[in-house]
mmJSON file of the N, C-alpha and C atoms, coordinates in Angstrom:
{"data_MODEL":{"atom_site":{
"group_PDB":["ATOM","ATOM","ATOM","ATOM","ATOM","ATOM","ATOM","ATOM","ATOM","ATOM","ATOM","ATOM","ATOM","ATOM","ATOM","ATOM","ATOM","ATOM","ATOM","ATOM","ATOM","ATOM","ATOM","ATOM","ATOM","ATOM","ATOM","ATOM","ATOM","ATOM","ATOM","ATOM","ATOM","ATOM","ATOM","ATOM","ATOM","ATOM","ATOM","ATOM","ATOM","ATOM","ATOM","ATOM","ATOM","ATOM","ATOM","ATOM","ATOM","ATOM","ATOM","ATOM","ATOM","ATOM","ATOM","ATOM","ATOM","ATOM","ATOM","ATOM","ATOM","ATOM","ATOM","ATOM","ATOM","ATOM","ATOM","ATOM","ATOM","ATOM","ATOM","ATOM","ATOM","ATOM","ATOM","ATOM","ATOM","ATOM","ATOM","ATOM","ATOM","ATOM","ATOM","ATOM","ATOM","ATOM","ATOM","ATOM","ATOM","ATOM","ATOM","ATOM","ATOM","ATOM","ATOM","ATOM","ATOM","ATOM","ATOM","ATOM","ATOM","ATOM","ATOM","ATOM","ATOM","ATOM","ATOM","ATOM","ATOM","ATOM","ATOM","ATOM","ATOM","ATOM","ATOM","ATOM","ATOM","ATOM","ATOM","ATOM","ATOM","ATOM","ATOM","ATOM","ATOM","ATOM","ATOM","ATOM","ATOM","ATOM","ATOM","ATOM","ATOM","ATOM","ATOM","ATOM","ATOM","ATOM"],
"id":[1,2,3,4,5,6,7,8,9,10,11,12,13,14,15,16,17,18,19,20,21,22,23,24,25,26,27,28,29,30,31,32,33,34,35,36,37,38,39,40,41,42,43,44,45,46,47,48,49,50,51,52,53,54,55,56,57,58,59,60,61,62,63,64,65,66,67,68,69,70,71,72,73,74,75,76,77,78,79,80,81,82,83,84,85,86,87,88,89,90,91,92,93,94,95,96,97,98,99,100,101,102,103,104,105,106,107,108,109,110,111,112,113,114,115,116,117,118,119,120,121,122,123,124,125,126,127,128,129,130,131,132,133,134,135,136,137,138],
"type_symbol":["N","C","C","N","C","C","N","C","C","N","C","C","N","C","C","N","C","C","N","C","C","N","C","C","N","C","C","N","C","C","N","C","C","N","C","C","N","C","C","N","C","C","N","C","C","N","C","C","N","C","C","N","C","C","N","C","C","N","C","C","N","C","C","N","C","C","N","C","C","N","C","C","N","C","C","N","C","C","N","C","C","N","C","C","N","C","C","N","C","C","N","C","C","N","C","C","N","C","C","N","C","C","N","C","C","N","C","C","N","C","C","N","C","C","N","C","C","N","C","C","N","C","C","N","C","C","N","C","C","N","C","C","N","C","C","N","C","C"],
"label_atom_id":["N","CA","C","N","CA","C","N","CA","C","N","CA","C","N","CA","C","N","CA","C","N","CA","C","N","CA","C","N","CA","C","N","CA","C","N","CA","C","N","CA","C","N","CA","C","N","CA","C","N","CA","C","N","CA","C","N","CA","C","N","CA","C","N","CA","C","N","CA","C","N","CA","C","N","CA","C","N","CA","C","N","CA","C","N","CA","C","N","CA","C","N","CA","C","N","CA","C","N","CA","C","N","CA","C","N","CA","C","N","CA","C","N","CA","C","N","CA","C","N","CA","C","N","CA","C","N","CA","C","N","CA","C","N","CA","C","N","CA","C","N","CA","C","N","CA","C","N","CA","C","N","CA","C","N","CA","C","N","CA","C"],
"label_alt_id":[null,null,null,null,null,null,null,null,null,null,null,null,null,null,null,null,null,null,null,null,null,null,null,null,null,null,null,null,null,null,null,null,null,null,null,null,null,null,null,null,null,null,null,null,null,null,null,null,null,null,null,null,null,null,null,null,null,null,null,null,null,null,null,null,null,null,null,null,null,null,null,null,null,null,null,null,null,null,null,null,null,null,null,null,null,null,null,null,null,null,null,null,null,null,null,null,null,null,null,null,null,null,null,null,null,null,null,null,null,null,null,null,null,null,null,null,null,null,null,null,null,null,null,null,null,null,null,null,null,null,null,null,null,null,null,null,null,null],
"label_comp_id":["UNK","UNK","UNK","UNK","UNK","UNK","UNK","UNK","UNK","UNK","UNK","UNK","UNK","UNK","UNK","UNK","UNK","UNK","UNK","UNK","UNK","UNK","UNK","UNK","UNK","UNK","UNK","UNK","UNK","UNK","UNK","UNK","UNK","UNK","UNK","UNK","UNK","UNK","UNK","UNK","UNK","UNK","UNK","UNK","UNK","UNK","UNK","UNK","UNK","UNK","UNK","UNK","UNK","UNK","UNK","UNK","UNK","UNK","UNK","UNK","UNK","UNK","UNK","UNK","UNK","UNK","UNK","UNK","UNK","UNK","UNK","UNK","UNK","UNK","UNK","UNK","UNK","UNK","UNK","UNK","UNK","UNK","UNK","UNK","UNK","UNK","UNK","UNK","UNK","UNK","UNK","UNK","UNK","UNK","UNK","UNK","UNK","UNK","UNK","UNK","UNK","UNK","UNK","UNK","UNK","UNK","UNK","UNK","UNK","UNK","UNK","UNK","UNK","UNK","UNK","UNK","UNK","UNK","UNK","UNK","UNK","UNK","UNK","UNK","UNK","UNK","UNK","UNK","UNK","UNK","UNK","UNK","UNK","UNK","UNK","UNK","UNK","UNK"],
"label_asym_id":["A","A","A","A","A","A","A","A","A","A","A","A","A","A","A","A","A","A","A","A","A","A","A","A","A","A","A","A","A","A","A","A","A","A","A","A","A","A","A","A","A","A","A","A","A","A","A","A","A","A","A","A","A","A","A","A","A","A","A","A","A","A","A","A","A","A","A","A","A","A","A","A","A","A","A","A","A","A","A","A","A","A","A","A","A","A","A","A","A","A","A","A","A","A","A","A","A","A","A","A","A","A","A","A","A","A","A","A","A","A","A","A","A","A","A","A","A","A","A","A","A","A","A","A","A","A","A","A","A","A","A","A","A","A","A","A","A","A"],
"label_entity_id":["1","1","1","1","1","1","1","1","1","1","1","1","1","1","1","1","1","1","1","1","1","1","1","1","1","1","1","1","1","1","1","1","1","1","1","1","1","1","1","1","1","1","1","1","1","1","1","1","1","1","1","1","1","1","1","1","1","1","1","1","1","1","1","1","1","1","1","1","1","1","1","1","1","1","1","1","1","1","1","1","1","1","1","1","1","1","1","1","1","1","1","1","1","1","1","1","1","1","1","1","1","1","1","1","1","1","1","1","1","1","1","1","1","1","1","1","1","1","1","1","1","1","1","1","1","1","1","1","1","1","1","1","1","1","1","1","1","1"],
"label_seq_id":[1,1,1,2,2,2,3,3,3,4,4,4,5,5,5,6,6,6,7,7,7,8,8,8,9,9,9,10,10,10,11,11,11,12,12,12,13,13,13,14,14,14,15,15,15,16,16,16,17,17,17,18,18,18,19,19,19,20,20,20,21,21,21,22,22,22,23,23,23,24,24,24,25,25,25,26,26,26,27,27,27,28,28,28,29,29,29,30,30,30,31,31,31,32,32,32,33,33,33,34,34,34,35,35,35,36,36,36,37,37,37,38,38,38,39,39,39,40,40,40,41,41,41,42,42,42,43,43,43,44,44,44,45,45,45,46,46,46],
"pdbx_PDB_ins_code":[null,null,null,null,null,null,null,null,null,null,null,null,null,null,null,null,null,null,null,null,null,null,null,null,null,null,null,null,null,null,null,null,null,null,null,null,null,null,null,null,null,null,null,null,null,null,null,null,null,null,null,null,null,null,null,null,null,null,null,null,null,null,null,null,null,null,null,null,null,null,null,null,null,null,null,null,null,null,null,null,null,null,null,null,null,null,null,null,null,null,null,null,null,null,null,null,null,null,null,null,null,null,null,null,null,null,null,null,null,null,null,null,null,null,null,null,null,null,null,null,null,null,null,null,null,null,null,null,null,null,null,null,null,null,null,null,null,null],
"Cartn_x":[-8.162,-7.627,-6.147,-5.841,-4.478,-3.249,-4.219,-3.125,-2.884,-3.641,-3.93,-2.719,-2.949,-2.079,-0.469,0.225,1.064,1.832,0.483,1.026,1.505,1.091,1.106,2.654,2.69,4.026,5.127,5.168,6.073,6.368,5.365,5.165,6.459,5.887,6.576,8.023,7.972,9.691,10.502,10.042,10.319,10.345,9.622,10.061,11.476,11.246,12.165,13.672,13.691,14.946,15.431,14.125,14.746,15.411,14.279,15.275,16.258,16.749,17.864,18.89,18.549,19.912,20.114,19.003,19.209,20.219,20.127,20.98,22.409,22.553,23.569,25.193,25.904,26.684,28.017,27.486,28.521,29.624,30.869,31.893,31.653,32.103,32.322,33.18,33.193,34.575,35.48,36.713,37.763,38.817,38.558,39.449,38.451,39.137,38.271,38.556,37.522,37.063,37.357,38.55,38.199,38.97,38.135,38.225,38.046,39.444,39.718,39.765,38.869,38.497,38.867,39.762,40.517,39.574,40.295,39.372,38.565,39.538,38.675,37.989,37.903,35.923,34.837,35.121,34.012,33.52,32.812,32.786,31.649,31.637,31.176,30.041,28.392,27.654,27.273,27.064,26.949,25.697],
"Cartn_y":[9.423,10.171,9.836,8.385,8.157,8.907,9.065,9.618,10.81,12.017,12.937,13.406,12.326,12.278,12.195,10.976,10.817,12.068,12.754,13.684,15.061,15.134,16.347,15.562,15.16,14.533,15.049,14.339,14.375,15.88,16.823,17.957,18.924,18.465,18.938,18.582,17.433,17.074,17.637,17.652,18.523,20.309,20.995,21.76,22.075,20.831,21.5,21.602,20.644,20.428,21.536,21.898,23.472,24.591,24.168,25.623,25.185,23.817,23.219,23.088,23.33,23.703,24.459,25.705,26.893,28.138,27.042,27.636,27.474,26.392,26.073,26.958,26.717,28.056,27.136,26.874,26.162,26.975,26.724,27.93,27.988,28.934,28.945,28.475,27.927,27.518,28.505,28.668,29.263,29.114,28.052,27.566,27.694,28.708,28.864,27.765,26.979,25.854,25.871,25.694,26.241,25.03,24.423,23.073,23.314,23.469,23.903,22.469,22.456,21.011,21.285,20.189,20.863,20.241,20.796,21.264,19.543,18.616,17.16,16.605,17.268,16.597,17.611,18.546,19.056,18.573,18.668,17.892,18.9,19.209,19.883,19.246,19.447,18.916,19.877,19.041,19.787,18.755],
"Cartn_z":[91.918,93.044,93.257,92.995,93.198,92.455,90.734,89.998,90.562,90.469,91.212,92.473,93.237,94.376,93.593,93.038,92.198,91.175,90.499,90.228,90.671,91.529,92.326,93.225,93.54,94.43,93.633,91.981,90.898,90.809,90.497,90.373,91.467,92.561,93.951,93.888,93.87,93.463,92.249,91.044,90.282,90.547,91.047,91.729,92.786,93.521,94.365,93.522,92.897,92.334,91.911,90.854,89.947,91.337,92.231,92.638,93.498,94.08,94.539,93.736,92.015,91.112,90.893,90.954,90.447,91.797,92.986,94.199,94.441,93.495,93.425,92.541,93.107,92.34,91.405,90.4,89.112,89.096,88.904,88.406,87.053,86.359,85.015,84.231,82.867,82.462,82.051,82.761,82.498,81.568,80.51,79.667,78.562,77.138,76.258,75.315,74.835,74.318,72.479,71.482,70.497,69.481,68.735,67.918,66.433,65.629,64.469,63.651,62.546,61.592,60.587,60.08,58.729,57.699,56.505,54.559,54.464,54.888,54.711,54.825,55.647,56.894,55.847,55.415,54.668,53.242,52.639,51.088,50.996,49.457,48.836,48.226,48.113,47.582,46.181,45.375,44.4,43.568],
"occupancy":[1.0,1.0,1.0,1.0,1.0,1.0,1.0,1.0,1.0,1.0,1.0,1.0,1.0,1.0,1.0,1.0,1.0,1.0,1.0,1.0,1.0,1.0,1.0,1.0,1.0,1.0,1.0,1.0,1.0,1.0,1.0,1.0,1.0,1.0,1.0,1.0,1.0,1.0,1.0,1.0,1.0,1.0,1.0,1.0,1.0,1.0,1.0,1.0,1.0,1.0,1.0,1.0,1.0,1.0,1.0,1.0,1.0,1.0,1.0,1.0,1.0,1.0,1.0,1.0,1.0,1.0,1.0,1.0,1.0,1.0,1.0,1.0,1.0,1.0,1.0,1.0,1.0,1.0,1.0,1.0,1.0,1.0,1.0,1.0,1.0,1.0,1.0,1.0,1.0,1.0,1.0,1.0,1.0,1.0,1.0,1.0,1.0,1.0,1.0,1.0,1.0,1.0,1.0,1.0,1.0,1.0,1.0,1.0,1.0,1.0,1.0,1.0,1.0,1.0,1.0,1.0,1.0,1.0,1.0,1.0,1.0,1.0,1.0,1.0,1.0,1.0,1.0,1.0,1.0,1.0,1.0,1.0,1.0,1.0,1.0,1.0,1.0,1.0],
"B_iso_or_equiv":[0.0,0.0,0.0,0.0,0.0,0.0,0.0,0.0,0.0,0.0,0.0,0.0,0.0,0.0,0.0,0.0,0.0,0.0,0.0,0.0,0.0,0.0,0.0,0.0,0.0,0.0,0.0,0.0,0.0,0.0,0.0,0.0,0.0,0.0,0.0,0.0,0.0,0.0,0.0,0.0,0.0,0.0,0.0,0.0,0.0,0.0,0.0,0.0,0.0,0.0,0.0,0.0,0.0,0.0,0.0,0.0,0.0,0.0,0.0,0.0,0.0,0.0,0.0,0.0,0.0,0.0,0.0,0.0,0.0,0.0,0.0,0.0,0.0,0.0,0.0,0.0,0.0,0.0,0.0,0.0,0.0,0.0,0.0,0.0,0.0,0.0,0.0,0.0,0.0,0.0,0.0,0.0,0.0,0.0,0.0,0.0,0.0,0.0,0.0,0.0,0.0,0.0,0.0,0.0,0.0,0.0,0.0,0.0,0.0,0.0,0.0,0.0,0.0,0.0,0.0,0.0,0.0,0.0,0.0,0.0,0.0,0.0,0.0,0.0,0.0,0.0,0.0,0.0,0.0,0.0,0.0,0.0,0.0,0.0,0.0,0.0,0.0,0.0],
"pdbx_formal_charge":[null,null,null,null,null,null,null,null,null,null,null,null,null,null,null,null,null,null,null,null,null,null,null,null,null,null,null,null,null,null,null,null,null,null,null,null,null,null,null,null,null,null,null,null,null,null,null,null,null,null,null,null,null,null,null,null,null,null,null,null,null,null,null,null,null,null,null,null,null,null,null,null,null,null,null,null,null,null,null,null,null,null,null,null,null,null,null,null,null,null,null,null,null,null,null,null,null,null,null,null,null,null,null,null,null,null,null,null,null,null,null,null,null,null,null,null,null,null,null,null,null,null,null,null,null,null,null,null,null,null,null,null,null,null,null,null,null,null],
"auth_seq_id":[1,1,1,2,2,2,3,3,3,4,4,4,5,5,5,6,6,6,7,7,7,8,8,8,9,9,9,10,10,10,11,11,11,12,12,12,13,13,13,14,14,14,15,15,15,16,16,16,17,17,17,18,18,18,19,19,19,20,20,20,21,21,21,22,22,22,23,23,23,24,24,24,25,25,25,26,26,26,27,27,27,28,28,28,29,29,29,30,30,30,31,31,31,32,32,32,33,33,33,34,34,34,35,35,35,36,36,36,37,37,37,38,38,38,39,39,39,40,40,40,41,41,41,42,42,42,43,43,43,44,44,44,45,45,45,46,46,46],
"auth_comp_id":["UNK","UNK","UNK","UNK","UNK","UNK","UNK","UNK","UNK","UNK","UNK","UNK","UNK","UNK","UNK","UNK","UNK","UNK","UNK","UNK","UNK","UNK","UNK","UNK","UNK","UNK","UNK","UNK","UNK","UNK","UNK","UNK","UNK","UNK","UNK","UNK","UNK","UNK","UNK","UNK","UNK","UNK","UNK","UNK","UNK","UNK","UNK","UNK","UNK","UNK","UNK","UNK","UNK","UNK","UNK","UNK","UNK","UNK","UNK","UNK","UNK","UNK","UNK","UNK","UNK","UNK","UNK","UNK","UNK","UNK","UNK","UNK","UNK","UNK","UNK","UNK","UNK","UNK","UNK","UNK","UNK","UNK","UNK","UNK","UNK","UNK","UNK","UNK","UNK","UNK","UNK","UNK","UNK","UNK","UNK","UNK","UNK","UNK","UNK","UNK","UNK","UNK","UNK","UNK","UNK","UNK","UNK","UNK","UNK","UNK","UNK","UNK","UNK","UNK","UNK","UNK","UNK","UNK","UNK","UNK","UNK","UNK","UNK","UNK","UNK","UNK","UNK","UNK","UNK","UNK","UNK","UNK","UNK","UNK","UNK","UNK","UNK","UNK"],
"auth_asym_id":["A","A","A","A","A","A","A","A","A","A","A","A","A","A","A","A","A","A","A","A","A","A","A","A","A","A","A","A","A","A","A","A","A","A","A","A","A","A","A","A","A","A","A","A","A","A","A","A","A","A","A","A","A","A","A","A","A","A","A","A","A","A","A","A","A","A","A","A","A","A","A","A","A","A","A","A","A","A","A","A","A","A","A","A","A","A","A","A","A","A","A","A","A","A","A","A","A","A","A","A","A","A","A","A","A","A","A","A","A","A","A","A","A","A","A","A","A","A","A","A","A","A","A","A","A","A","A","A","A","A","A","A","A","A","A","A","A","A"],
"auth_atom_id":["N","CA","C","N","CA","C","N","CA","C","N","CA","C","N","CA","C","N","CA","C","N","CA","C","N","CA","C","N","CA","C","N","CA","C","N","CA","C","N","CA","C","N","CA","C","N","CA","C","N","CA","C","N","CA","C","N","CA","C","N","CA","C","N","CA","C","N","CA","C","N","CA","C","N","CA","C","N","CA","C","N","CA","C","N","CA","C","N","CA","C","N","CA","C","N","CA","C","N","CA","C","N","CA","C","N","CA","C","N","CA","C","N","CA","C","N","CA","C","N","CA","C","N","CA","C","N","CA","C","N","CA","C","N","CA","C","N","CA","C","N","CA","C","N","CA","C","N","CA","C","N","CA","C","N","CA","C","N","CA","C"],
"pdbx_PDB_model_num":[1,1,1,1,1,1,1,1,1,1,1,1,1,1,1,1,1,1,1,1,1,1,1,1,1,1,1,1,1,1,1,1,1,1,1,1,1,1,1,1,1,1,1,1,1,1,1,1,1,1,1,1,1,1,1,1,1,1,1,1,1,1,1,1,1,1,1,1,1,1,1,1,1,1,1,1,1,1,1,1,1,1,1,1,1,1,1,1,1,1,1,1,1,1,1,1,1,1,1,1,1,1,1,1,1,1,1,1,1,1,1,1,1,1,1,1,1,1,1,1,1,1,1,1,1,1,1,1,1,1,1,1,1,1,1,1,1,1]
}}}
């Protein structure tokens, strides 16, 4: 019965969260993100 109880608590709290983040209003990133890796870092397997 205890787990029971325990889980259902966890459950509830996990809930609320989702929708306490999902209310939340993130901005978007406004700075486009773009990371050019030069010929060296790659190696050719053969």
């Amino acid at each position: 019965m205890k787990f029971a109880i325990k889980a259902a608590i966890i459950f509830v709290v996990l809930i609320l969260s989702i929708i306490a983040l999902s209310r939340i209003d993130f901005p978007s990133p406004n700075k486009k993100i773009e990371v050019i890796l030069p010929n060296e870092n790659f190696k050719t397997i053969k």
